[in-house]
N, C-alpha and C positions, 0 to 999 in steps of 0.2 A: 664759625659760630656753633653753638651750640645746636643737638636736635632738639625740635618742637616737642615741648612737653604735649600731652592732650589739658583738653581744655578743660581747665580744673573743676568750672561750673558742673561739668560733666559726671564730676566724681561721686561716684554713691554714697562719699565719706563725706562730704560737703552735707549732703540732704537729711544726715542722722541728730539726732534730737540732743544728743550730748559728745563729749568728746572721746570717754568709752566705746559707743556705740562705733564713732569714725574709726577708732584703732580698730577695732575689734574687725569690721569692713576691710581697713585698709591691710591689716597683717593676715585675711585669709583672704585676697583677691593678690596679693605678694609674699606669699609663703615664703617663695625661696629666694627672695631678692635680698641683698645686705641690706640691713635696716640701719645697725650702729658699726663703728669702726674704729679703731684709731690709726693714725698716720701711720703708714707702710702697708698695713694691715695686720700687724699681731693680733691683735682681736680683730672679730670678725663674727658678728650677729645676726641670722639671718631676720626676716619678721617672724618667720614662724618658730624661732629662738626667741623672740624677745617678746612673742605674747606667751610664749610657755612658761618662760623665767615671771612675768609678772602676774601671773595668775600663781607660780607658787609663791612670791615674794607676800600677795596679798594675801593669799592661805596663812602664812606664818604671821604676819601682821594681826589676821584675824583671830586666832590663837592667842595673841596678843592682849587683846584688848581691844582693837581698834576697831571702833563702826564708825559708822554714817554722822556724819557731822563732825567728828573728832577733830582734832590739826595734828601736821605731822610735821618738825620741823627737820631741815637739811641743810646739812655743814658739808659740801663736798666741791673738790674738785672736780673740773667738767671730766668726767667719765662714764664710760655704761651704765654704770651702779647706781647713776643721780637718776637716767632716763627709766631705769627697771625699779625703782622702789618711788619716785614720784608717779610714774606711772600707775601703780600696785595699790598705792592709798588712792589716787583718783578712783579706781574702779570700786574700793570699797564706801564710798561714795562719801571720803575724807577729805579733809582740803591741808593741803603740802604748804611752806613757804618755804623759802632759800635765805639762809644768810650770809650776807658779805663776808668772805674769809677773812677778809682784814679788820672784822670788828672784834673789839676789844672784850673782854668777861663783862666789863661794864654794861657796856651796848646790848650783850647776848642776851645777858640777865632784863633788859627793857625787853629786846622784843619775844621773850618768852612769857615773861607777864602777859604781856597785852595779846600773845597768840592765844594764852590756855593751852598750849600743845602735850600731849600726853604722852609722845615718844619723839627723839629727835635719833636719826640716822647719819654719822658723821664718819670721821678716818682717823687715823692715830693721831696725826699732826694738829688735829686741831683740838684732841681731848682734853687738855690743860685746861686752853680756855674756857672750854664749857664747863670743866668742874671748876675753875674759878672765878666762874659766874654764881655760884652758891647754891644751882640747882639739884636736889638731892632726890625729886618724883620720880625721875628717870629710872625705872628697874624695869629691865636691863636697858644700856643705851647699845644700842646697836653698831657695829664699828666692821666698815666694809674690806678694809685691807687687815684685821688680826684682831686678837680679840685676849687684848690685858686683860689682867684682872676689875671685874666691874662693869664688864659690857659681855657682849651676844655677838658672835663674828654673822655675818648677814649668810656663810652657808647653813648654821642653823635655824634661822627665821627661813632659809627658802627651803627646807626638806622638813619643816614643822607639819604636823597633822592636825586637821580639823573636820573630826566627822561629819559632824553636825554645820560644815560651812557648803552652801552653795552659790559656787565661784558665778556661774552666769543669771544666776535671778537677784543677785545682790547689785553688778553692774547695771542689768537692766533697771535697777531700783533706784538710782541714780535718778535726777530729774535735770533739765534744762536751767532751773534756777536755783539748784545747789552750787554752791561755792566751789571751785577749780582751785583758785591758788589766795594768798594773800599776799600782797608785793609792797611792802616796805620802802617810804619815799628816803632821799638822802638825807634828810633831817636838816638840813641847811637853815631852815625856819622856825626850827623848833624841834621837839623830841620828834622823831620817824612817825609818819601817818601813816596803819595798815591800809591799804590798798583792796577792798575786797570786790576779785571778780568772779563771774558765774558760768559754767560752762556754754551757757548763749550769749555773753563777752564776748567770748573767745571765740564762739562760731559766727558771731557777727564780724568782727573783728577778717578771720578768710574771708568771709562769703563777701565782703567790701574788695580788701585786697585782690581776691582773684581776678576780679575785674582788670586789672592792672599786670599784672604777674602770674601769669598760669607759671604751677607747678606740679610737678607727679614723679609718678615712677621712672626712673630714667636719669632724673635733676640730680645734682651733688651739691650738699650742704656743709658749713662747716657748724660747731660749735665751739666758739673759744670765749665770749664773753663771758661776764658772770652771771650764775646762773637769778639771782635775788636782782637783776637789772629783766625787767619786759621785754628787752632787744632780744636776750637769748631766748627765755624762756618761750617766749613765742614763736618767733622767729626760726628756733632748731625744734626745740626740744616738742612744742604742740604741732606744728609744720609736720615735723615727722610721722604724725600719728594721722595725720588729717590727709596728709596728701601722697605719702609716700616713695621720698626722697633716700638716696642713702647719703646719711650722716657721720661727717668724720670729726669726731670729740677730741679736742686737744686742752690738754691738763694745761700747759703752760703758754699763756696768751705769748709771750716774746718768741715761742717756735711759730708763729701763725703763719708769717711768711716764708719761713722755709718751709714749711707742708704746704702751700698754696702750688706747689709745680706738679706734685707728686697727685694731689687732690683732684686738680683743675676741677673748681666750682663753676657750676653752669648758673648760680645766684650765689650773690655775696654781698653781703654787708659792714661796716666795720665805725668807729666813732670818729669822728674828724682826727686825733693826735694817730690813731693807727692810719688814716692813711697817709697822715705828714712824714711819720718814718719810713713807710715805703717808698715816698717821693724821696726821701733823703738818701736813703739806700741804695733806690738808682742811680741818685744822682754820682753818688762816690764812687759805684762801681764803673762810670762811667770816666768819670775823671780820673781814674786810675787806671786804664786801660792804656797800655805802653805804646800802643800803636795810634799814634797822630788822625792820618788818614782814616779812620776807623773811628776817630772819635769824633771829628768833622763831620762824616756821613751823621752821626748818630743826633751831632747839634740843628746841623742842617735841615731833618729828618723830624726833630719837635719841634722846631722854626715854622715849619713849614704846617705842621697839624695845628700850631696857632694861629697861626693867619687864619687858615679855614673856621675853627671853632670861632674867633673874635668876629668874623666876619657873620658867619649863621646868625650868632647871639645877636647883630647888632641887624640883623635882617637884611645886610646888605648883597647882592647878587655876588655870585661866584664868577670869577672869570676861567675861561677854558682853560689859561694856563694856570691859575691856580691847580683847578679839579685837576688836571694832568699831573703835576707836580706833584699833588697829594697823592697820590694814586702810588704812584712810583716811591716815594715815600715810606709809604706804607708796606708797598712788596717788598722793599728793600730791608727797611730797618725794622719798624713800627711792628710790623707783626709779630718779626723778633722778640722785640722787647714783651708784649703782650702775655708769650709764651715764658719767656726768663720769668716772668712773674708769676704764671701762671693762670693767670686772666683771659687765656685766650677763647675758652668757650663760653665765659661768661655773656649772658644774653641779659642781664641785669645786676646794675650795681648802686647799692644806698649807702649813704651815711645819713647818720643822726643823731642826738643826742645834746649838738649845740651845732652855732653856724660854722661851715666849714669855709679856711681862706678863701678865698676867689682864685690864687693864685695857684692853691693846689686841686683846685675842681677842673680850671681849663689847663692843668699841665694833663691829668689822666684823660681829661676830653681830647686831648693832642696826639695822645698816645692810640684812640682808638676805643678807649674805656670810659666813656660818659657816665659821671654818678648820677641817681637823682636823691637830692637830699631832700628828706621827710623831715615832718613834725609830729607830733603828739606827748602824751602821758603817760604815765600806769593808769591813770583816773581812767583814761581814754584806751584800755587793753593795750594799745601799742601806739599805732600810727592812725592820724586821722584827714594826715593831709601827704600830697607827695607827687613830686615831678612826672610828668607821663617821663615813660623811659624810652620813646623814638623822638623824642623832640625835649632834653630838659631845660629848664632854664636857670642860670647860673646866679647865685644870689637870691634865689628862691625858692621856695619848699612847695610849690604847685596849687592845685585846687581839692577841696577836697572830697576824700575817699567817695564812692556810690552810699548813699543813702546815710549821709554824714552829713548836717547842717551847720553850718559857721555865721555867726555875726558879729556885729562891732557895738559894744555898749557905749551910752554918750560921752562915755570917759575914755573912749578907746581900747576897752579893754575885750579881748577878743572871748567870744562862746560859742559853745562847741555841745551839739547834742543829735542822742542816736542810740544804737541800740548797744555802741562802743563803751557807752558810760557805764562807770561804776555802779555796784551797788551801795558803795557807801565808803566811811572810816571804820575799819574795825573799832568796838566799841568808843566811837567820837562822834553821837548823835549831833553835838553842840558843830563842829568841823565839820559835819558831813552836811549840814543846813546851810554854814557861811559859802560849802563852794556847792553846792548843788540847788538854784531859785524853785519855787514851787512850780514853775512852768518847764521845769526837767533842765535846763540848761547847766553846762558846768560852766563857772565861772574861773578861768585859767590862769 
């Protein structure tokens, strides 16, 4: 298993008033520790690289144009460049969103309306789309890998000058109840609801989880989700800055499990269909293993981690020759397997996003890898409810978070209120009424 993080309540980045202030903590009490990464290590960030980079990225920005209040929207693949330039407008005390790379000009052109954003920072691959979304404010749009005709390559925006800008009394100016991000619902109900949360969201949002999950300097994180999805954006990309984990960014989600060996995450998370392919993935690799005996042991071997797990979940006592058999089990195969995947020092693992089989929660509880699967919103910063992770329980998303209130309306319908709650719908007073009652509850 993994080493004991320290105890994250502990952290000085924990007790700072906005999310600036905790970077700002956690990148000079971790100077030289890798902050960003990607898989192998071609790049390689340290924190005291990656608050240098975005203190010039927001110099250039501010040169720009951009203050306090502004939006900044972002088109990117998960890489450094998303965590140094959304980082850069937070400190200018902006609010960043992320959009889906897979939305269409159509879609882009809705959620830049409804942002007002004044600048959006994207890549080559996605500039079509944004120009045919018919947005034509953008001067210059910023473009992080080259810079066609009609955009700012982002080396320019980071060696830009700004006399007259002062990088740490602008962050300090920053407040608890300015806007962090705005996060875009799927739309599945109607046009996308902006999402808007505040950087005491977000500090609510840790200071709940830590209770649950200590994390720090020392922990390994991945980023592969999308970035306009809460799971990442909170999850890697504010984690990172809050608690001081190093983080390995992977461009393309279907490499996740082959950098998961080379990685070994000491926390991980992933949405119910990613861990179904991994189950499937073992399973093949397993069924194609030319050697009989070898593949007996390995059936034998998750035979026997279900019995245990069916048994715990159903509260029934373990017999000696279970727990023995397990044991051996485990030395034998299971651990194996743990490492093949790369899970071996994981000391916590979630899924969320929807309910996940039962069949593929107690295969990785067999294995030695117990998930616990959460619940929450964007409404709700992230997560507001979630399995203790020394005891979960299958089929269930837990109790919830520290200072997180839940009840049941006469219709069943479940509320949820805390300091995890949104501020609102971006400009949808009318929407932001039907799900938030005047006694603060969201209605979910």
């Amino acid at each position: 298993m993994a080493t004991t993080s320290p105890a994250t309540r502990d952290l000085p980045a924990l007790r700072a008033s906005t999310v600036c202030e905790a970077f700002q903590i956690t990148a000079g009490e971790n100077a030289a520790r890798v902050a960003l990464r990607t898989p192998g290590g071609k790049i390689e960030l340290t924190f005291a690289e990656m608050a240098r980079r975005v203190r010039d990225i927001a110099t250039g920005l501010h040169a720009l144009g951009v203050r306090r209040g502004d939006t900044v929207g972002l088109m990117l693949l998960n890489r450094p460049e998303f965590n140094l330039c959304d980082a850069a407008a937070m400190h200018l005390g902006a609010t960043s969103f992320s959009i889906y790379n897979t939305c269409s000009s159509e879609q882009v052109a809705y959620l830049f309306a409804n942002a007002a954003n004044r600048v959006v920072i994207t890549e080559l691959q996605f500039l079509e789309t944004i120009r045919a979304a018919g947005i034509d404010s953008f001067e210059p749009m910023i473009c992080v890998d080259g810079a066609p005709e009609g955009t700012l390559p982002l080396a320019d925006v980071e060696s830009a000058d700004a006399a007259d800008f002062d990088f740490e009394a602008t962050w300090r100016a920053v407040t608890p109840e300015d806007l962090i991000t705005i996060c875009y619902t799927s739309g599945t109900t109607g046009p996308p609801k902006g999402v808007e949360l505040t950087h005491a969201n977000v500090l609510a949002e840790a200071w709940a989880m830590s209770a649950l999950v200590p994390v720090g300097p020392g922990d390994r994180l991945t980023s592969f989700l999308p970035h306009a999805h809460m799971a990442d954006r909170y999850s890697a990309h504010y984690t990172l800055m809050l608690f001081g984990p190093e983080m390995t960014v992977i461009a393309d989600p279907r490499e996740v499990a082959a950098a998961l060996p080379e990685v070994r995450p000491t926390i991980w998370g992933a949405v119910p269909r990613v861990w179904e392919k991994m189950r499937a993935g073992l399973e093949a690799a397993i069924e194609a293993d030319p050697d009989p005996a070898r593949k007996q042991a390995v059936h034998w071997a998750i035979d026997t981690g279900l019995r245990r797990v069916r048994a715990e979940q159903e509260g029934e006592p373990l017999s000696a020759e279970l727990i023995a058999e397990h044991a051996r089990a485990d030395e034998l195969v299971l651990g194996k397997l743990r490492e093949r995947l790369g899970l071996a020092e994981a000391k916590a693992l979630f899924s969320g996003a929807a309910p996940t089989p039962v069949d593929v929660l107690e295969f990785f509880h067999a294995l030695g890898l117990p998930i616990c699967e959460v619940w929450g919103m964007s409404e709700l910063t992230l997560v507001a409810t979630c399995n203790p992770r020394e005891r979960p329980r299958i089929g269930t998303v837990g109790p919830p978070l520290p200072g997180i209130e839940l009840r049941l309306a006469e219709d069943g319908e479940l509320l949820c209120r805390g300091a995890i709650l949104m501020r609102g719908y971006r400009a949808d007073p009318r929407q932001t009424a039907e799900a938030i009652d005047v006694a603060g509850w969201m209605h979910t």
